[in-house]
C-alpha positions as CSV (number, residue, x, y, z in Angstrom):
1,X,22.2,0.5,6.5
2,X,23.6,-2.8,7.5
3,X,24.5,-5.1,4.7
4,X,21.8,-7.8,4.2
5,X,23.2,-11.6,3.9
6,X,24.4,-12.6,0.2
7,X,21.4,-15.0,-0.9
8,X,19.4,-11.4,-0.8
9,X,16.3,-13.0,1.0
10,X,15.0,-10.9,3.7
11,X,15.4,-11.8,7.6
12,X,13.9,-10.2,11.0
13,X,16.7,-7.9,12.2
14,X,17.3,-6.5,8.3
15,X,17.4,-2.9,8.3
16,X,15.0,-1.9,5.0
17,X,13.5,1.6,3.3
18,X,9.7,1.6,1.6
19,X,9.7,3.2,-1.3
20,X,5.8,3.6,-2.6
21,X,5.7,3.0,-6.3
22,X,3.3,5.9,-7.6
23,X,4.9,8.7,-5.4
24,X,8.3,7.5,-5.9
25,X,9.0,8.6,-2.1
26,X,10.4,6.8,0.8
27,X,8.3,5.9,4.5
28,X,9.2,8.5,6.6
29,X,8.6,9.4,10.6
30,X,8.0,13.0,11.7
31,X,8.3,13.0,15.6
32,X,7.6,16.6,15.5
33,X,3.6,16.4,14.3
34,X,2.4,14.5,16.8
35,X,-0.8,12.8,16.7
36,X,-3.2,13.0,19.7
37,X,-5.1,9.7,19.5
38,X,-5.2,8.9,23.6
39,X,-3.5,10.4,26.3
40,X,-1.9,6.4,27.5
41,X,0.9,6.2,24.0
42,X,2.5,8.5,22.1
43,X,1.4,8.7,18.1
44,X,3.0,10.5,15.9
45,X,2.9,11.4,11.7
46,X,4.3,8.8,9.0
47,X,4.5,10.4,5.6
48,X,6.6,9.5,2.6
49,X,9.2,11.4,1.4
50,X,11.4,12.3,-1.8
51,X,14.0,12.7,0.6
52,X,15.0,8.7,-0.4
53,X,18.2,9.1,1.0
54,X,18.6,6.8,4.0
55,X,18.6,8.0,7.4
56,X,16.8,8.2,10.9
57,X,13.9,8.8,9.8
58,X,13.3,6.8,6.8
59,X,15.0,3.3,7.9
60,X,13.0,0.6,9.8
61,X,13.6,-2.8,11.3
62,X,12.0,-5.6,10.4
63,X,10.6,-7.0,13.7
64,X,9.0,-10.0,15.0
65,X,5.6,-9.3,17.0
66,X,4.8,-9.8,20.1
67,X,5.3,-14.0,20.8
68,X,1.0,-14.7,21.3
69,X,0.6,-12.5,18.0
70,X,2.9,-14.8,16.1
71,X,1.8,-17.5,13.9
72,X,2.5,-21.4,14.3
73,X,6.0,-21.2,11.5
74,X,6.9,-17.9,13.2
75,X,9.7,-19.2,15.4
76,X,11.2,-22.0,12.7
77,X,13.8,-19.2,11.5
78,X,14.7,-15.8,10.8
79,X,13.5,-15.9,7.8
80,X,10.3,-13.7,6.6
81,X,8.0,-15.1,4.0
82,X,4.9,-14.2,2.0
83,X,1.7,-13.8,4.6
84,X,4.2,-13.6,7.4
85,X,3.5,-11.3,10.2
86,X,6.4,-8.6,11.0
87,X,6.1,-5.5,12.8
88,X,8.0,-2.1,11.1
89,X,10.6,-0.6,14.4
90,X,12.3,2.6,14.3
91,X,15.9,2.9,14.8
92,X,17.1,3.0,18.5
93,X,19.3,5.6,17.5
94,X,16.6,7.6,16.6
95,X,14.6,7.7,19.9
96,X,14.7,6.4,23.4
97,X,11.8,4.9,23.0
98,X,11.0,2.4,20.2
99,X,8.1,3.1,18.3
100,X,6.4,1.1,15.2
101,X,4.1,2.0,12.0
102,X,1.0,1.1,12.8
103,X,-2.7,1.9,11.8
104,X,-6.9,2.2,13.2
105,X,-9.9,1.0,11.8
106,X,-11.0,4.1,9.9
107,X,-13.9,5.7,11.8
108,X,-15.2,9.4,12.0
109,X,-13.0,10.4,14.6
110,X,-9.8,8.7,13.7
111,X,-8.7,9.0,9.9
112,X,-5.9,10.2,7.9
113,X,-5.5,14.4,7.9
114,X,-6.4,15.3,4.1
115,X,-7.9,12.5,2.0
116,X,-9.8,10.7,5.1
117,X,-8.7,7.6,4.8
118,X,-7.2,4.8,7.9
119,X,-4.5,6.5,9.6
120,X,-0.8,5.5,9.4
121,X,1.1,6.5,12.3
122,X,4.0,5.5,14.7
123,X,3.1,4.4,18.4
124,X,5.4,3.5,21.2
125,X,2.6,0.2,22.1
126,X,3.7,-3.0,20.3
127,X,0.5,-5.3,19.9
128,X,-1.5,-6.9,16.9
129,X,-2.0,-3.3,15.8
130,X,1.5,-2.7,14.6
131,X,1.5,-6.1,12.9
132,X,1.7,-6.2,8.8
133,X,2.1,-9.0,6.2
134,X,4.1,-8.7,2.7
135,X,2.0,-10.2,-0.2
136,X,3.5,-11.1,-3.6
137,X,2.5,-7.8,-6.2
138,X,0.5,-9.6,-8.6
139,X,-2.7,-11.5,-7.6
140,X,-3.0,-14.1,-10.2
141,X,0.5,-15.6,-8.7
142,X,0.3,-14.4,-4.8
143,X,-1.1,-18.0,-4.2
144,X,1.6,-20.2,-5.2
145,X,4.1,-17.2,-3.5
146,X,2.2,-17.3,0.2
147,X,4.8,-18.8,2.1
148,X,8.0,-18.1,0.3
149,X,10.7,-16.0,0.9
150,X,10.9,-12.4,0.6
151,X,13.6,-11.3,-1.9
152,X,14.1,-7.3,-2.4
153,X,15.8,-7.8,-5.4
154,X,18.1,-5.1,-6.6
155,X,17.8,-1.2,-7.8
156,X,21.7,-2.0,-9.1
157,X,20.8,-5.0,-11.5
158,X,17.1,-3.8,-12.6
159,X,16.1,-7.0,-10.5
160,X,13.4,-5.9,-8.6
161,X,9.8,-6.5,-7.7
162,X,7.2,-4.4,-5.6
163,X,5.5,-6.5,-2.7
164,X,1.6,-5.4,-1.5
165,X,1.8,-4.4,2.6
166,X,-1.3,-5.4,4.3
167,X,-2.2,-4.3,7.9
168,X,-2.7,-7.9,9.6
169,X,-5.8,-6.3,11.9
170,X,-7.6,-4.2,9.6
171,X,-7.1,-6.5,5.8
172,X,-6.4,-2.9,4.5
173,X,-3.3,-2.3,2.7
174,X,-0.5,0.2,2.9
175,X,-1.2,3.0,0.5
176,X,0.3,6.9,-0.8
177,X,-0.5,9.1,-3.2
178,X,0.6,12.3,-4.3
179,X,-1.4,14.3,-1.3
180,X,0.5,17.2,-0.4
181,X,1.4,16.9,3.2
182,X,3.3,19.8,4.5
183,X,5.5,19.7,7.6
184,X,9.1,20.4,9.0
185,X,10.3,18.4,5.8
186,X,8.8,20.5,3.3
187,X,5.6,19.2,1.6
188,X,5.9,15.4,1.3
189,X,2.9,13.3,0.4
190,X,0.0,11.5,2.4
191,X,0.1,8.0,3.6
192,X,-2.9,5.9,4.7
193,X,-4.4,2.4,4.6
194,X,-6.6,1.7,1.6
195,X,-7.0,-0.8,-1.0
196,X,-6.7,0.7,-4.1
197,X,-7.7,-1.4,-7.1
198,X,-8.0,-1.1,-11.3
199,X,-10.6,-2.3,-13.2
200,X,-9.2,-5.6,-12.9
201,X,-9.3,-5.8,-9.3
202,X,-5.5,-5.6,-8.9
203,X,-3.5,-3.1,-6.8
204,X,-2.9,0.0,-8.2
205,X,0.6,1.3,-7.4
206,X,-0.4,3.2,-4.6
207,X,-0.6,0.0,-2.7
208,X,2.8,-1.2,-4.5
209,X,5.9,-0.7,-2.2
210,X,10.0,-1.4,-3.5
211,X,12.1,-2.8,-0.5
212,X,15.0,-0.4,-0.6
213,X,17.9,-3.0,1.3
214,X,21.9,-2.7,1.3
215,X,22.7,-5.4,-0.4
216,X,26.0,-5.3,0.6
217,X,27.6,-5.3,-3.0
């Protein structure tokens, strides 16, 4: 992965792994389990992985949406902050076409394949849909954090902090769990929107994501 710039804050353009907290696994694409939502885009599988080594399938961009789905502060600078709208890209080394993580109101019809829960996927149509915000992790501080900079922290130094993904359409946040999903990969586990809360209405670690960046130290 490219190295990102020395102050560690994160930037559109940075090149980042998810790494879900309670699975301890990595966001992964499987282009071979596709996903046959409509016959106008092509959807395919998003899993996560123990695989946390990086490559093609487990490394995303961090994008800027579509210019009318951006927000008033969008364009000041490359910066990405708290309650900031960014879209997730694959790698154009990985396909021809680009394709971002995205998700759909759960419904009957269209939900994830074992627990039943939204559907996370990768489509080739870039809209509101594929748009998500980073919240800070803990909910008595993510106030006074909406609006500041994103800082991965480091795995090297112990210096980290999880961050909370929500889906900007849908409210409903980024989630795995420990459901086996098998494919070509082996059997990796399920991911899915859904907030997941403890008694104290916090997220759970299901909804807790590291930022896995080259730090470039």
């Amino acid at each position: 992965m490219q190295p990102m710039q020395e102050d560690g804050i994160l930037r559109y353009g940075d090149m980042i792994q998810l790494e879900n907290v309670h699975t301890e696994s990595v966001l992964s694409t499987d282009f071979g389990d596709e996903i046959p939502l409509n016959e106008e885009n092509k959807c395919f599988s998003v899993t996560c992985s123990r695989l946390s080594q990086p490559m093609l399938r487990n490394v995303f961009i961090i994008d800027r949406p579509n210019e009318k789905d951006r927000g008033i502060f969008d364009g000041l600078n490359d910066v990405l902050h708290y309650g900031q709208s960014f879209v997730l890209r694959t790698l154009p080394e990985y396909t021809l076409d680009e394709y971002y993580v995205t998700s759909t109101k759960l419904s009957p019809q269209i939900a994830s394949r074992y627990s039943k829960q939204q559907l996370v996927y990768v489509t080739d149509k870039k809209n509101f849909e594929v748009c998500w915000k980073m919240q800070y992790w803990d909910p008595q501080l993510r106030i006074e954090n909406d609006g500041e900079p994103v800082r991965p922290g480091s795995f090297e130094t112990q210096n980290i902090q999880p961050v909370i993904i929500t889906h900007s359409l849908t409210g409903i946040n980024l989630c795995a769990d420990t459901v086996s999903y098998p494919n070509i990969f082996g059997n990796e586990h399920e991911t899915f929107c859904k907030n997941d809360y403890d008694n104290h209405r916090a997220e759970t670690n299901k909804n807790r994501w590291f930022i896995r960046a080259n730090q470039g130290q």
